[in-house]
N, C-alpha and C positions, 0 to 999 in steps of 0.2 A: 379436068384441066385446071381447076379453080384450087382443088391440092393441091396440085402441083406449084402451081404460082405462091400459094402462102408458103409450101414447104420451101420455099427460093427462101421465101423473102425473109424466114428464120434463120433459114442458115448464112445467109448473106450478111446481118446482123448477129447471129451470134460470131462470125467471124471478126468483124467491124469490134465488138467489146473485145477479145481475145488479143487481136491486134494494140488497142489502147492501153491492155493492162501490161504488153510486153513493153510497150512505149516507155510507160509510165514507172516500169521498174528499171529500163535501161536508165532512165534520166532520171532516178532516186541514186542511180549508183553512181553516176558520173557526177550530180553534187557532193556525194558520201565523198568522195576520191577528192573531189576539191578541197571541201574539209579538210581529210586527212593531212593536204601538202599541206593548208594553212596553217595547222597544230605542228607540224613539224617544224615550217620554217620561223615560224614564232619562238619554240623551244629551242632552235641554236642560237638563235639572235639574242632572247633573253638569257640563254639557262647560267650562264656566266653570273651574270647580276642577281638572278635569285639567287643563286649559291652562296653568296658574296653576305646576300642580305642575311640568308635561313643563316648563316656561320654568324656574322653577328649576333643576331637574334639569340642562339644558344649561347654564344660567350656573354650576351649579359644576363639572361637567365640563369645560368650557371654562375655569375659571380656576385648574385643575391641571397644574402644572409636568410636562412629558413629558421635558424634557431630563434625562438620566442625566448626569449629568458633576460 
């Protein structure tokens, strides 16, 4: 009787961890997912203005003298 009751009380607990690791990856993915909107809506709002900016950026790069002489 007394196997029997530890073999519960393993498997009742290994259940119990199983259970928390399914948890624990649902709610890894559903912040992953939050993320992902945050990086999205971030890149329409700015992506305008860094373009603007990187376009700059190369027009004066580009109209600096490299010849030494």
């Amino acid at each position: 009787m007394l196997k029997q009751f530890v073999a519960l009380q393993v498997w009742v607990a290994s259940r119990k961890l199983n259970a928390k690791k399914g948890q624990s990856l649902a709610e890894y993915g559903l912040i992953l997912a939050l993320v992902a909107v945050f990086c999205i809506a971030a890149l329409q709002l700015l992506g305008n203005n860094i373009t603007q900016m990187l376009n700059g950026l190369a027009s004066t790069i580009g109209g600096v003298n490299t010849s030494a002489g």
